[in-house]
DSSP file (Angstrom, degrees, kcal/mol; ACC not computed):
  #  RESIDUE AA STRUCTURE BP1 BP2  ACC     N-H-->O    O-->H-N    N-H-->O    O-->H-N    TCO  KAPPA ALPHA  PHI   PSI    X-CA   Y-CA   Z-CA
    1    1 A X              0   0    0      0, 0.0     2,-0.3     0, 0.0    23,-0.2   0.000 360.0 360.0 360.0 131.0  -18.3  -21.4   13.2
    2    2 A X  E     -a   24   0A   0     21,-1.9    23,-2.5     2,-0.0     2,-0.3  -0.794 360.0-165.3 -78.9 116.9  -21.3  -21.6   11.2
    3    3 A X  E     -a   25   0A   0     -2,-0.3    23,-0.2    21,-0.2    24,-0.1  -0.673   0.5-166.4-118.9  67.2  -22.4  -18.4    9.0
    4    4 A X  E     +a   26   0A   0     21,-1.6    23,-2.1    -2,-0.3    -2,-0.0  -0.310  19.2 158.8 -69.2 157.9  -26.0  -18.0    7.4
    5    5 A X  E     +a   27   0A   0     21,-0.2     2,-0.7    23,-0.1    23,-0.1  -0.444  11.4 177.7-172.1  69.8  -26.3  -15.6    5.1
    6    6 A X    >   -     0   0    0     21,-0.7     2,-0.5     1,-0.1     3,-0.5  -0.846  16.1-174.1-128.8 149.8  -28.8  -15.6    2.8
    7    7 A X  T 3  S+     0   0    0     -2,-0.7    -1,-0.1     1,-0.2    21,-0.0  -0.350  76.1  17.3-149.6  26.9  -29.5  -13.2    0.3
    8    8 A X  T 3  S-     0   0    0     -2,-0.5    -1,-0.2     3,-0.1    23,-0.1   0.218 115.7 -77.5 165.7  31.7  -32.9  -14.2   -1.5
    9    9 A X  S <  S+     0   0    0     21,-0.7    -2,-0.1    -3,-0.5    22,-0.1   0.441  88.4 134.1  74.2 -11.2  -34.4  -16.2    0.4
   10   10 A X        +     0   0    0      1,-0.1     2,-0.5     2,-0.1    -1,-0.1   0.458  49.8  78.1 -55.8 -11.0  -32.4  -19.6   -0.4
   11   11 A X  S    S-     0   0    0     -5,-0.1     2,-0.2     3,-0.0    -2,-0.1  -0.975  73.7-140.2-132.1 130.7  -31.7  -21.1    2.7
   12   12 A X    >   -     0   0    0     -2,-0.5     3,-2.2     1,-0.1     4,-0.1  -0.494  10.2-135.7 -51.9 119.3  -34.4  -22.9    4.3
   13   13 A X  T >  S+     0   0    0      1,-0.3     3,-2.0    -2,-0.2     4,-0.2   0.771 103.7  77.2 -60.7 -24.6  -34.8  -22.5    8.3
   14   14 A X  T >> S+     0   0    0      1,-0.3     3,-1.1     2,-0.2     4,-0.5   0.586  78.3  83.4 -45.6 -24.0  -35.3  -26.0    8.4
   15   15 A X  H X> S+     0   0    0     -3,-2.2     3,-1.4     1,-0.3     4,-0.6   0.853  81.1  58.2 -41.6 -50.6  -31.3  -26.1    7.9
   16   16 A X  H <4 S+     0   0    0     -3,-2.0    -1,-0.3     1,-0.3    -2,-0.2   0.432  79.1  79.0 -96.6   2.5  -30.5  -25.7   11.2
   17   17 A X  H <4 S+     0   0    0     -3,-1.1    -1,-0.3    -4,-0.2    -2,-0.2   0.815 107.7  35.3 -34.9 -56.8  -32.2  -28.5   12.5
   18   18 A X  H << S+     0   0    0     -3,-1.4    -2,-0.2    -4,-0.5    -1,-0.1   0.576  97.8 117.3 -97.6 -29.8  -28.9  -30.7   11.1
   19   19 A X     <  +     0   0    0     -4,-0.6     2,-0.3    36,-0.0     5,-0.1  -0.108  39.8 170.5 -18.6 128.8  -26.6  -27.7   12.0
   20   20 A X        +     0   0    0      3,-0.1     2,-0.3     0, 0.0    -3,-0.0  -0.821  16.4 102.6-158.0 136.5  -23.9  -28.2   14.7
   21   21 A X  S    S-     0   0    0     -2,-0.3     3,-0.1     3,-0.1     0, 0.0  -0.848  72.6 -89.4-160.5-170.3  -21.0  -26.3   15.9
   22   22 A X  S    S+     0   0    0     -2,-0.3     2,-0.3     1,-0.2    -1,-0.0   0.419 113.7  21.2 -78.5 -30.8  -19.9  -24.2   18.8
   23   23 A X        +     0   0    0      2,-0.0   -21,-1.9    -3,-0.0     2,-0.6  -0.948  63.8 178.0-145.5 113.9  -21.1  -20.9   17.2
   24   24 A X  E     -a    2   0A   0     -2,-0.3    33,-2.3   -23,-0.2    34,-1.3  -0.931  17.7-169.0-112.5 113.5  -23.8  -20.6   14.4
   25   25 A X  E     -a    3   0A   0    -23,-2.5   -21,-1.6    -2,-0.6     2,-0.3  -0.198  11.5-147.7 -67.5 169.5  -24.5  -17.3   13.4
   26   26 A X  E     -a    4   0A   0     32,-0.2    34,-3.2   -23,-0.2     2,-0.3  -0.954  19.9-178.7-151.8 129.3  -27.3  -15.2   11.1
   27   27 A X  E >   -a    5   0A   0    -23,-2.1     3,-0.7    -2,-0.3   -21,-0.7  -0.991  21.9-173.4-115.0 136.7  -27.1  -12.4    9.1
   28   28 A X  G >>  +     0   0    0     -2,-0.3     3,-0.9     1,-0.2     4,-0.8   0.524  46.8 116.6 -92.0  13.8  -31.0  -12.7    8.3
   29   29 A X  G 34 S+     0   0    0      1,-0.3    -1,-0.2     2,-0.2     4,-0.1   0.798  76.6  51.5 -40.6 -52.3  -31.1   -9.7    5.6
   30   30 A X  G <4 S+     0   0    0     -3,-0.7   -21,-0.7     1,-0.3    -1,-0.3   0.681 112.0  52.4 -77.8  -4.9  -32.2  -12.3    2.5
   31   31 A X  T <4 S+     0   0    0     -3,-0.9    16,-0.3    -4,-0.2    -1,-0.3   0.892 107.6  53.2 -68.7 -50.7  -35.1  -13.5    5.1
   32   32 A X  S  < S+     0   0    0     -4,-0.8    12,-1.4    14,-0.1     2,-0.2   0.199  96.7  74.3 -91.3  20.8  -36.2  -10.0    5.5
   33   33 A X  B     -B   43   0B   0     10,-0.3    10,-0.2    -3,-0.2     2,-0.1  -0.897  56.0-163.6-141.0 157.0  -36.6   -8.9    2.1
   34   34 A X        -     0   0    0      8,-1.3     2,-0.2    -2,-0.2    86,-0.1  -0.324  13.9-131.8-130.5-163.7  -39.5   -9.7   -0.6
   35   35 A X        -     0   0    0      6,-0.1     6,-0.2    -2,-0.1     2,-0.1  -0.665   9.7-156.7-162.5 104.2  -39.8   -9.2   -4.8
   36   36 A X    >   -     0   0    0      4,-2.4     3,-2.5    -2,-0.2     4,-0.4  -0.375  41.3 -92.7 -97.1-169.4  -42.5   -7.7   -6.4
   37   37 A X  T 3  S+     0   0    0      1,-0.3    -1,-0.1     2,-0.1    82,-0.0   0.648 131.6  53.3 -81.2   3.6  -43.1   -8.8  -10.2
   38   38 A X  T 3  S-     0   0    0      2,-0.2    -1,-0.3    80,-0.0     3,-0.1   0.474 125.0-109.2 -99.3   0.6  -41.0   -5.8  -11.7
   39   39 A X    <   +     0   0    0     -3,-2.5    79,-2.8     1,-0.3     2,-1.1   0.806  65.5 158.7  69.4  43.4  -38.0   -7.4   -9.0
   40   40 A X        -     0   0    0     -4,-0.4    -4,-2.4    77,-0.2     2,-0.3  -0.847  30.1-147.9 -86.9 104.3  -38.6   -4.4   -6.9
   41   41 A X        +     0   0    0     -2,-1.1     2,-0.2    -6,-0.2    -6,-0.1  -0.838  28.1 144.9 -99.7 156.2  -37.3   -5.4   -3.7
   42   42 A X        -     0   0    0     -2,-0.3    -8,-1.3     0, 0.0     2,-0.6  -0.675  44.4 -65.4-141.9-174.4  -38.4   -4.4   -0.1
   43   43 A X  B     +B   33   0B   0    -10,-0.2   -10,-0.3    -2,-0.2     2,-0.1  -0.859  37.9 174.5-115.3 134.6  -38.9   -5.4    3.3
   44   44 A X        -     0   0    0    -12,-1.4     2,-0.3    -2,-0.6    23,-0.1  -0.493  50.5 -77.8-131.3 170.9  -41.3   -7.8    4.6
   45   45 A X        -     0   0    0     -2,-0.1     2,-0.2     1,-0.1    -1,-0.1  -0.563  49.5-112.2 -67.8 128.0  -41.8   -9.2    8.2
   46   46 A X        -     0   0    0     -2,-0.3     3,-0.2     1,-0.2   -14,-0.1  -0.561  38.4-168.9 -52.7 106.7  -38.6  -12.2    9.0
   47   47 A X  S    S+     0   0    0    -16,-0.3     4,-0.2    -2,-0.2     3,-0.2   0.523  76.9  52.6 -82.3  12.9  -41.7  -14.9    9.1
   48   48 A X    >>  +     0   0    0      1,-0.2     3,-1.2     2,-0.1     4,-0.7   0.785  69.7 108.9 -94.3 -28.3  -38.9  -17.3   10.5
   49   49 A X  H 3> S+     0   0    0      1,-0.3     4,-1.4     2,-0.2    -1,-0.2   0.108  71.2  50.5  20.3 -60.8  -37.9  -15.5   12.8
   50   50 A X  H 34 S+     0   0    0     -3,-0.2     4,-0.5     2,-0.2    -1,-0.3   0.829 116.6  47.5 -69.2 -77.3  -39.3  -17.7   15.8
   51   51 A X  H <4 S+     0   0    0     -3,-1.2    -2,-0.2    -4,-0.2    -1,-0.1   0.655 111.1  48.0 -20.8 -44.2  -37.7  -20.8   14.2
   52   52 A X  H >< S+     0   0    0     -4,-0.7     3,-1.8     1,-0.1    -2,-0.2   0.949 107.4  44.2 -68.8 -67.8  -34.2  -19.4   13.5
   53   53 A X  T 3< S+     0   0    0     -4,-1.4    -3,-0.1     1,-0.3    27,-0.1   0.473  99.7  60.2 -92.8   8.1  -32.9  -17.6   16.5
   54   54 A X  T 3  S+     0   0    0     -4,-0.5    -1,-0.3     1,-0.2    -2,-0.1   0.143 109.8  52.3-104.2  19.5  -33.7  -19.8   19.4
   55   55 A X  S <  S+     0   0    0     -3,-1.8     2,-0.3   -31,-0.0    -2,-0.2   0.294 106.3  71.1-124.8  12.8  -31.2  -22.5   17.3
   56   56 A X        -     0   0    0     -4,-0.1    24,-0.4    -3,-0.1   -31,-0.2  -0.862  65.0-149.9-127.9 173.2  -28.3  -19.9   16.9
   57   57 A X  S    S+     0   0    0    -33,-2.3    24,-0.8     1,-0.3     2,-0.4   0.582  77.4  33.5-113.0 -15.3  -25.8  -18.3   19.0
   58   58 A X  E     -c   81   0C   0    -34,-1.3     2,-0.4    22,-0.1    -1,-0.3  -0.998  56.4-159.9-148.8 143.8  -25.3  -14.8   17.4
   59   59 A X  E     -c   82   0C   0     22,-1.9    24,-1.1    -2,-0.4     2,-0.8  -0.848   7.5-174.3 -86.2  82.4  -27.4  -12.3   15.5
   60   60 A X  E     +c   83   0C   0    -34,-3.2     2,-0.2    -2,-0.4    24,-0.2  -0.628  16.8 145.7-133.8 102.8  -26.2   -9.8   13.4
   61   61 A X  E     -c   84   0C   0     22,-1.1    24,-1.3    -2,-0.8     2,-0.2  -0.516  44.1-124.7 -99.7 152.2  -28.2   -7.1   11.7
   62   62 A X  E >   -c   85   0C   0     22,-0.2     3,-2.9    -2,-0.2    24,-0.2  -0.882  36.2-115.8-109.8 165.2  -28.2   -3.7   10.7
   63   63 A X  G >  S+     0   0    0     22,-1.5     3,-1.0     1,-0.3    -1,-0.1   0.627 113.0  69.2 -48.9 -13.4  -31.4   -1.2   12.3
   64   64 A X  G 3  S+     0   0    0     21,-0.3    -1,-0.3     1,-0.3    22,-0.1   0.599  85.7  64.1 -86.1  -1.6  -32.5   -0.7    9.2
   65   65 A X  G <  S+     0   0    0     -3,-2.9     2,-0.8     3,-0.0    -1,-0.3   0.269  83.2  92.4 -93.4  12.7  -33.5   -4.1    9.1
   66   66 A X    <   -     0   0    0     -3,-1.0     3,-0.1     1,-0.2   -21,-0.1  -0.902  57.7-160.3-123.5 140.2  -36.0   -3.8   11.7
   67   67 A X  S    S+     0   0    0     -2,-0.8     2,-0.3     1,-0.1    -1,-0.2   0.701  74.2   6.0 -86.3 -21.1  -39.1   -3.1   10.8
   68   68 A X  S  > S-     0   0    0      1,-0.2     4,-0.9    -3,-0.1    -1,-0.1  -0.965  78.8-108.1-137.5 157.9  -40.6   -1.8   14.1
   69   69 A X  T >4 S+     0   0    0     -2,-0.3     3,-1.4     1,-0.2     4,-0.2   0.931 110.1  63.4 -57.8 -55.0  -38.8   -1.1   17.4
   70   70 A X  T >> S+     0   0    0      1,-0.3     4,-1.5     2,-0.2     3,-0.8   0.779  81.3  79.6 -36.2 -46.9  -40.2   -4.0   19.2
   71   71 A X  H 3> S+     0   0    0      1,-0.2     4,-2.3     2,-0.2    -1,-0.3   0.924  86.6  58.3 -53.6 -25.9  -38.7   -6.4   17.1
   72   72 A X  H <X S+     0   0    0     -3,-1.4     4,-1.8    -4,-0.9    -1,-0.2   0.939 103.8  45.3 -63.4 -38.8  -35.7   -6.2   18.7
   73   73 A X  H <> S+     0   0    0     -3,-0.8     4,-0.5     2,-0.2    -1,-0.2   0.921 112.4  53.4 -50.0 -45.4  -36.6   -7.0   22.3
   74   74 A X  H >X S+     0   0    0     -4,-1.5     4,-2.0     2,-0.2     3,-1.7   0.966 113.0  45.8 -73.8 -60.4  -38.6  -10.0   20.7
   75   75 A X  H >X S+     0   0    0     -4,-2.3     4,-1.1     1,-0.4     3,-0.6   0.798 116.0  49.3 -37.2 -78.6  -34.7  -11.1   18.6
   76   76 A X  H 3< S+     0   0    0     -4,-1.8    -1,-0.4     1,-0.3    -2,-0.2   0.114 107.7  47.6 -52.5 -21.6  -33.2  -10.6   21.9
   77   77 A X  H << S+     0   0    0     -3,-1.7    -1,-0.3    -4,-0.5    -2,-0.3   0.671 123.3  41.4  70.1 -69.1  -36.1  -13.0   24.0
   78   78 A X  H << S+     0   0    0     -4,-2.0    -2,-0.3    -3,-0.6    -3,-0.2   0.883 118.8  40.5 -87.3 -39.2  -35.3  -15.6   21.1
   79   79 A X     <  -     0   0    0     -4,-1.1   -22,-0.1     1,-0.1     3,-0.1  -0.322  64.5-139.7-112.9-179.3  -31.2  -15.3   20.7
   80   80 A X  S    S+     0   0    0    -24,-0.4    16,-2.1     1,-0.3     2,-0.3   0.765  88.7  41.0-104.2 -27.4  -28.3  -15.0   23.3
   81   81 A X  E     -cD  58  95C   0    -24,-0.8   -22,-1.9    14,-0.2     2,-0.5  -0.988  63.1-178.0-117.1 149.5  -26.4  -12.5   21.2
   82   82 A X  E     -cD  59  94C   0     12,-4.6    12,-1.5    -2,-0.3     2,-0.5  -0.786   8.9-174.4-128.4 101.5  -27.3  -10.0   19.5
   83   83 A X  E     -c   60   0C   0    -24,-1.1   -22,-1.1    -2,-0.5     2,-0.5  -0.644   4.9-178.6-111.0 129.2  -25.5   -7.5   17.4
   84   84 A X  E     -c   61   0C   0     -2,-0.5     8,-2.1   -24,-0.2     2,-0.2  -0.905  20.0-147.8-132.6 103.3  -27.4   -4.4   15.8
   85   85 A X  E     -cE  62  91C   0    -24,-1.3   -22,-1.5    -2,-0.5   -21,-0.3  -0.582  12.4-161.6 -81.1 151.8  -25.0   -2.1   13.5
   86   86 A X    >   -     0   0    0      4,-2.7     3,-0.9     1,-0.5     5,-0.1  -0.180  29.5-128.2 -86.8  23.3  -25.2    1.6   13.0
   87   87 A X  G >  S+     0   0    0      1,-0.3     3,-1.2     2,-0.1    -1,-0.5  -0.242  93.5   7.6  25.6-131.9  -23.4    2.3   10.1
   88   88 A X  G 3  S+     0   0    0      1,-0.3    -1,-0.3    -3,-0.1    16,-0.3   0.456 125.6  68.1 -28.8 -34.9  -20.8    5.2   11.1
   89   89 A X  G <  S-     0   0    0     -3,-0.9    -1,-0.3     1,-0.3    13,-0.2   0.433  99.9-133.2 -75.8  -7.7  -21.8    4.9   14.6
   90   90 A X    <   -     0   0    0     -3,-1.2    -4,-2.7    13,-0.2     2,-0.3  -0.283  41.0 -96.6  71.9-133.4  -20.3    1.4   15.1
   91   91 A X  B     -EF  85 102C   0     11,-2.8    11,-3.4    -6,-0.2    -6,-0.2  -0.750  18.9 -90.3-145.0-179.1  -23.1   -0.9   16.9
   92   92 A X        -     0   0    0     -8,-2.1     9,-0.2    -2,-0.3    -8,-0.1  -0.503  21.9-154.3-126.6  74.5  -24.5   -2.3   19.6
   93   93 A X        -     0   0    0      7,-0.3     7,-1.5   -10,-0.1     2,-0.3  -0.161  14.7-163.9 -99.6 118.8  -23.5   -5.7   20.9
   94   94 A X  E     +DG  82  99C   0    -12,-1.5   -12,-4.6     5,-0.2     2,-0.3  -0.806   9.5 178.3 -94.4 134.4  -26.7   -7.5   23.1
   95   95 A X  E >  S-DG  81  98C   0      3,-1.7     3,-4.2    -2,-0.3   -14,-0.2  -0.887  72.6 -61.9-145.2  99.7  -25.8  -10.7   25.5
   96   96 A X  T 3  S-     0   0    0    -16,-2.1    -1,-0.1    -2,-0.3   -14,-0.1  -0.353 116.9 -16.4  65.2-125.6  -28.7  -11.4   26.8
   97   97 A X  T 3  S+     0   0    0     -3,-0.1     2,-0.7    -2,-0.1    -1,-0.3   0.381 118.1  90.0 -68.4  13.3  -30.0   -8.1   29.0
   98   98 A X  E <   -G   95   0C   0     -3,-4.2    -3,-1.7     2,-0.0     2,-0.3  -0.854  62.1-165.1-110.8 139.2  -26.4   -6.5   29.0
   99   99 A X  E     -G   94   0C   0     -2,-0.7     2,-0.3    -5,-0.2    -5,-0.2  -0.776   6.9-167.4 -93.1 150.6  -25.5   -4.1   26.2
  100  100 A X        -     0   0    0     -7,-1.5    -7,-0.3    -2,-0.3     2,-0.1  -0.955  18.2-135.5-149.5 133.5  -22.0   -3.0   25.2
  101  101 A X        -     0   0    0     -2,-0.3     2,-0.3    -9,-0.2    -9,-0.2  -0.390  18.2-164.3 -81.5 152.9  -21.5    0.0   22.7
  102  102 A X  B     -F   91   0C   0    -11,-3.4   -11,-2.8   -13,-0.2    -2,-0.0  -0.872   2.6-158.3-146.3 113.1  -18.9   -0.5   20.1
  103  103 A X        -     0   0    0     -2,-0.3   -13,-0.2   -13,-0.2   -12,-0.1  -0.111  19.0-108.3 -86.5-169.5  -17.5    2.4   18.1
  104  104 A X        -     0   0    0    -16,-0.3     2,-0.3   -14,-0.1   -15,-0.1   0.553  21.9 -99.9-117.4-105.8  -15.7    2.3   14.8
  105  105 A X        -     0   0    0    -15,-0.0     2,-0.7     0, 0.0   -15,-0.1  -0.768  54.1-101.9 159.7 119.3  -12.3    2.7   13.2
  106  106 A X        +     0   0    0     -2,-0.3     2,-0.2     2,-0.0   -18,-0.0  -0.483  61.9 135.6 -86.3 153.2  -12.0    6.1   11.7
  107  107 A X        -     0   0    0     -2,-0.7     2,-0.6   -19,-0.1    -3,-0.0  -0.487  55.7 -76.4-134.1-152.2  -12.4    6.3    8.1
  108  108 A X        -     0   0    0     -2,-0.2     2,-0.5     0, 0.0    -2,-0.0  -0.958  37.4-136.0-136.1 113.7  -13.9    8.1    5.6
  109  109 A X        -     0   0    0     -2,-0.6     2,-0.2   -21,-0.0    -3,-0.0  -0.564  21.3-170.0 -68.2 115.2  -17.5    7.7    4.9
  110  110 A X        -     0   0    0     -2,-0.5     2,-0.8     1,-0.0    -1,-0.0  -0.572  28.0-117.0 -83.2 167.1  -18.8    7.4    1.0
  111  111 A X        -     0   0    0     -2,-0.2     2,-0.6     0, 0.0    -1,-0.0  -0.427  38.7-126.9 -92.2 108.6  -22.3    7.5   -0.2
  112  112 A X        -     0   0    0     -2,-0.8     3,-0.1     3,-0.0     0, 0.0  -0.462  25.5 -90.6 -86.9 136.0  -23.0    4.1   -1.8
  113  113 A X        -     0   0    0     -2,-0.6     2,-0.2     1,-0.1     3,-0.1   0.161  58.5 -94.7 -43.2 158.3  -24.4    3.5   -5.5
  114  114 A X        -     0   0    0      1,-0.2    -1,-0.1     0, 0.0     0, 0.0  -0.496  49.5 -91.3 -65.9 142.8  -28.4    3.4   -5.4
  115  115 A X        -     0   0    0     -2,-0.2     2,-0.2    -3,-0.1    -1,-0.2  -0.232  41.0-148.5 -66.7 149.4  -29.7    0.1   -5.0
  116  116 A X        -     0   0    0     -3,-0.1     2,-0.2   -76,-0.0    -1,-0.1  -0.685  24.1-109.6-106.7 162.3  -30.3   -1.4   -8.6
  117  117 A X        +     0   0    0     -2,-0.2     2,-0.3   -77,-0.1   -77,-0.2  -0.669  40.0 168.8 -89.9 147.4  -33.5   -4.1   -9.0
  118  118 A X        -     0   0    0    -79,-2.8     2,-0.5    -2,-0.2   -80,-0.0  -0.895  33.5-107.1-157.6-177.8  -33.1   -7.2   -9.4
  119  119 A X        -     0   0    0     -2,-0.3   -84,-0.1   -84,-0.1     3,-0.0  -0.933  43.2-106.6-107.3  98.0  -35.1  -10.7   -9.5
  120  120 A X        -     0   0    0     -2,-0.5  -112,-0.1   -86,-0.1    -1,-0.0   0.414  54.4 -90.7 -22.4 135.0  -34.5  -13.0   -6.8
  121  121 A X        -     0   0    0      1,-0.1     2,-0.4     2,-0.0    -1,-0.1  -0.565  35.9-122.3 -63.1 140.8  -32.0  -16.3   -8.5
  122  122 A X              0   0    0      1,-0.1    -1,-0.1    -3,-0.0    -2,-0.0  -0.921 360.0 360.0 -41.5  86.0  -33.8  -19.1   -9.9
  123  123 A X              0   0    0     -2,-0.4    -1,-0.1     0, 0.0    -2,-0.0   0.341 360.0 360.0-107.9 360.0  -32.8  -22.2   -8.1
């Protein structure tokens, strides 16, 4: 299994071109996020989007990464699975049109540090 996972824009979609396995996976977070000159990051449209997921086998995102509701039907059109978490709520696993709910383990929910800026790495 094959994992992208990148986290500032570093790995070129072009990648997967030369990719091969049985399973390649995406989590496309460092796709979906931008840096403005104070390293203020946000979230910008995945412009790869359309390149990436009709060369992988699994998606896996959280809701907050989608920027409008539609995009998911269009991820789901492009991938064969699709997996969209819900923090506390566990997720929601897409194969093709069938959905299957997936709850979580209980635990104990914390609040997590505020996100700090930062500057996308220098490569």
């Amino acid at each position: 299994m094959t994992l992208l996972g990148p986290i500032a824009q570093e790995i070129d979609p072009s990648l997967l071109a030369v990719l091969r396995g049985p399973i390649i996976g995406a989590v496309p977070q460092g796709w979906m996020r931008q840096w403005d000159a104070d390293g203020v990051v946000s979230r910008q449209r995945w412009t790869h989007a359309e390149t990436v997921l009709p060369a992988i086998s699994a998606l896996i995102l959280s809701e907050s990464d989608l920027l409008q509701r539609q995009d998911l039907a269009v991820y789901r059109s492009l991938c064969p699975t699709v997996i969209v978490t819900h923090g506390a709520l566990g997720c929601q696993v897409w194969q093709h049109a069938t959905m299957t709910p997936v709850g979580t383990r209980p635990a104990v929910e914390t609040t997590p540090p505020a996100p700090a800026t930062c500057l996308p790495p220098r490569f």
